[in-house]
DRENNU-169573 format. One line per field, with one value per residue (C-alpha): residue number from 1; x, y, z; residue in one letter. Coordinates in steps of 0.25 Angstrom, whole numbers, plus 5000, padded with zeros to 4 digits. Layout:
N
seq: [NUM,...]
east: [X,...]
north: [Y,...]
up: [Z,...]
type: [A,...]
***
This chain:
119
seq: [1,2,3,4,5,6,7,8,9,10,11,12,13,14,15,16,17,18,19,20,21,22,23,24,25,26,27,28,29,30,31,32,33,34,35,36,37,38,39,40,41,42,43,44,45,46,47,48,49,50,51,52,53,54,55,56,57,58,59,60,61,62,63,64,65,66,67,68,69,70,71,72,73,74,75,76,77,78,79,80,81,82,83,84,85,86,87,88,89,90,91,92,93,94,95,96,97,98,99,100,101,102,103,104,105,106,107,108,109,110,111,112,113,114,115,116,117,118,119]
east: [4918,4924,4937,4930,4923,4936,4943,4933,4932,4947,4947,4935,4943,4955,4948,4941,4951,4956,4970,4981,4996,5001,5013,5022,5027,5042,5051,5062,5062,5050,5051,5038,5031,5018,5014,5007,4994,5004,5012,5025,5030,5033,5043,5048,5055,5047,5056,5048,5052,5046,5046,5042,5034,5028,5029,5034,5038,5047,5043,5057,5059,5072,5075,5061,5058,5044,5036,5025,5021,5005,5007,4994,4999,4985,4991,4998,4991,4999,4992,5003,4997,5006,5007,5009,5004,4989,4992,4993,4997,4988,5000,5000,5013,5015,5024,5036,5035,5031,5019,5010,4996,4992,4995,4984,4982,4971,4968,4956,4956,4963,4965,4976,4979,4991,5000,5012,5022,5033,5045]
north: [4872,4884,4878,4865,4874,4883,4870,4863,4875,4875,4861,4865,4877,4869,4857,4866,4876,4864,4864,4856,4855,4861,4853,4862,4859,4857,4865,4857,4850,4839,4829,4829,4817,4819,4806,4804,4795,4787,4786,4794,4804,4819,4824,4836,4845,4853,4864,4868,4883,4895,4908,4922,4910,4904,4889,4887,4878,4877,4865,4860,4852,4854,4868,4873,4879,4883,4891,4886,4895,4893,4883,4880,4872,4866,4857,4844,4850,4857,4864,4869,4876,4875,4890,4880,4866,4870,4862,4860,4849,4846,4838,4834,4835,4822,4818,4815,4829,4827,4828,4820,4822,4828,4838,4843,4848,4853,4860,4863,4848,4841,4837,4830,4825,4817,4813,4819,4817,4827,4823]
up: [4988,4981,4980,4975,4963,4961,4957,4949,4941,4937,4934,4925,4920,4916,4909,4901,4897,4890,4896,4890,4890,4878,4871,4867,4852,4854,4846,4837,4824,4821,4808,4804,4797,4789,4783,4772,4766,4760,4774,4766,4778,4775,4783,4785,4798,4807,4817,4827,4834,4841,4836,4845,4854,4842,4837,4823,4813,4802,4791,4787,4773,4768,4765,4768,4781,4781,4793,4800,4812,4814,4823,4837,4850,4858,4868,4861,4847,4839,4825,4814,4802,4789,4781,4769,4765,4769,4781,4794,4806,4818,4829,4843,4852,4856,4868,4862,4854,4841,4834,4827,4820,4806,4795,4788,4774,4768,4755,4746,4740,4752,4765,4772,4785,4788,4800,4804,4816,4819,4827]
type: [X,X,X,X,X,X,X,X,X,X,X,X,X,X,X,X,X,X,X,X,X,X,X,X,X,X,X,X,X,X,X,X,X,X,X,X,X,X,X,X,X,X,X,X,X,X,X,X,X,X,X,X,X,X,X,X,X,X,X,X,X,X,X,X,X,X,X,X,X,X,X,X,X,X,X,X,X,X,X,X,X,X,X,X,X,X,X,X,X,X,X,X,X,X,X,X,X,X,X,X,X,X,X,X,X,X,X,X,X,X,X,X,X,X,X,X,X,X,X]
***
């Protein structure tokens, strides 16, 4: 009977701990495609990398080469907060490795949210 209660509690214990496999983000270079109301695509290079243990991101267009480091893994979620553009993307790991979902931009007068895929 101990036994019985000993593994009903662990099944409890793991649903609600909310376990999930995490996804790991792969490192690499992305093409990123935001589109746009009027179904123009911006599209611009994403390098993904680790530094001291820590996922980051280069945003590459042209020349440019700008940091983003404020990057949050939850399972297949991924959360990248932009340090410019007041904005930020909410994207899931899909099976193939890329993601898809939205960037977001807000400001005082405006708020945006428009697909993106990165491949």
């Amino acid at each position: 009977m101990m036994k019985l209660f000993s593994g009903i509690f662990l099944l409890l214990f793991f649903f609600s701990t909310g376990l999930t496999a995490q996804t790991k983000l792969r490192t690499g270079w992305y093409r990123a495609s935001v589109t746009r109301p009027d179904d123009a695509r911006l599209i611009f290079n994403i390098e993904v990398t680790e530094k001291n243990k820590k996922t980051i991101l280069y945003i590459r267009n042209g020349a440019e080469r700008l940091l983003v480091d404020d990057i949050k893994q939850k399972g297949d979620s991924v959360f990248i907060e932009m340090p410019f553009f007041e904005s930020s993307f909410k994207l899931k790991v899909q099976p193939d490795q890329s993601l898809t979902g939205k960037w977001i931009k807000g400001t005082s007068t405006k708020y945006l949210e428009l697909p993106v895929v990165f491949q």
